[in-house]
C-alpha positions in Angstrom: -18.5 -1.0 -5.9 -15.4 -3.2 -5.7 -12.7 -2.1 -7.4 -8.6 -3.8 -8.2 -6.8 -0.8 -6.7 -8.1 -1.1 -3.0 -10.3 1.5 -2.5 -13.6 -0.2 -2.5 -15.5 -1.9 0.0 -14.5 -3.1 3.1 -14.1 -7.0 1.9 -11.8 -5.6 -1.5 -9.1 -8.4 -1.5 -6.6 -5.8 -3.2 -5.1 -4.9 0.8 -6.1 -8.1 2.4 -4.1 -7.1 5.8 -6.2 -5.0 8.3 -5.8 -3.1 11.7 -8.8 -4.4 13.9 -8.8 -1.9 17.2 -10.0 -5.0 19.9 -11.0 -2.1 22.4 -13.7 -0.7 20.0 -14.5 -3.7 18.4 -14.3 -2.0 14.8 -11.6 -1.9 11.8 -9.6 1.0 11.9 -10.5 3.2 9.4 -8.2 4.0 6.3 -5.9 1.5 7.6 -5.3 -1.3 4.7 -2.4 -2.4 3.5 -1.1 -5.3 0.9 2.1 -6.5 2.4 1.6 -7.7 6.2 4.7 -6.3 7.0 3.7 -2.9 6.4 0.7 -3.9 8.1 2.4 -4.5 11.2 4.4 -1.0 10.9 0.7 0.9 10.6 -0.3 -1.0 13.7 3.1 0.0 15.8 2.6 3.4 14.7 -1.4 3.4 15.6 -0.8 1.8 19.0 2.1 4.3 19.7 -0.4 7.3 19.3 -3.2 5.5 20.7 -4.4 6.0 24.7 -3.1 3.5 27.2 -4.8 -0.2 27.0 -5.9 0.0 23.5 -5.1 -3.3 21.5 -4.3 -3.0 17.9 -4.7 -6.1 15.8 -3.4 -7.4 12.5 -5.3 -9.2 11.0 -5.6 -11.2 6.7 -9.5 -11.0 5.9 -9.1 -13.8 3.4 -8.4 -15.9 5.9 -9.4 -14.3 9.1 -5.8 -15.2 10.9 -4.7 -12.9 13.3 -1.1 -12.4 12.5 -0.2 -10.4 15.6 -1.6 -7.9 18.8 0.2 -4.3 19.6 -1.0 -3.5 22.9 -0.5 0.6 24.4 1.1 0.5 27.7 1.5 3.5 29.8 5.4 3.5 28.9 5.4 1.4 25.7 3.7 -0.7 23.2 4.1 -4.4 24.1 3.6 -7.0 20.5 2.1 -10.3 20.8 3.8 -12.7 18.6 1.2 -15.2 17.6 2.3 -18.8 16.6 0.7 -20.2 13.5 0.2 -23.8 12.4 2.5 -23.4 9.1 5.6 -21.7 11.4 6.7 -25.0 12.2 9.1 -25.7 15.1 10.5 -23.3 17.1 14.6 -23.0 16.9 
């Protein structure tokens, strides 16, 4: 059951901003959040802890945008800034 408070189903628009792990092909669990920013610290902090190659995604289920990629390097975590049509032009 759906509820306001984000703790219902997986499609509860309350934390719209999800972690999609592209490696498994499956949400990662527990990991919803409201503000994409905070999104984008939960997947920096998953990719950091995660094995080498893994691919963390952020991504707005209302819309299905991906907002950005965190890929696990052996040394680092590399971010994939993704351009979107409402940016506008570059500076």
């Amino acid at each position: 059951m759906k509820n306001g408070n984000g703790n219902g189903n997986g499609h509860d628009p309350a934390r719209p901003f999800r972690l999609w792990d592209a490696k498994d092909g499956e949400m990662v669990r527990w990991r919803y959040y409201l503000y994409p920013r905070n999104a984008h610290l939960g997947a920096l902090i998953e990719a950091r802890w995660a094995e080498p190659g893994k691919v963390i995604e952020v991504i707005d289920i209302r819309t299905s945008k991906l907002l950005g990629q965190y890929k696990r390097t052996p040394t680092s975590v590399a971010f994939t800034a993704i351009k979107r049509e409402d940016d506008g032009p570059e500076a």
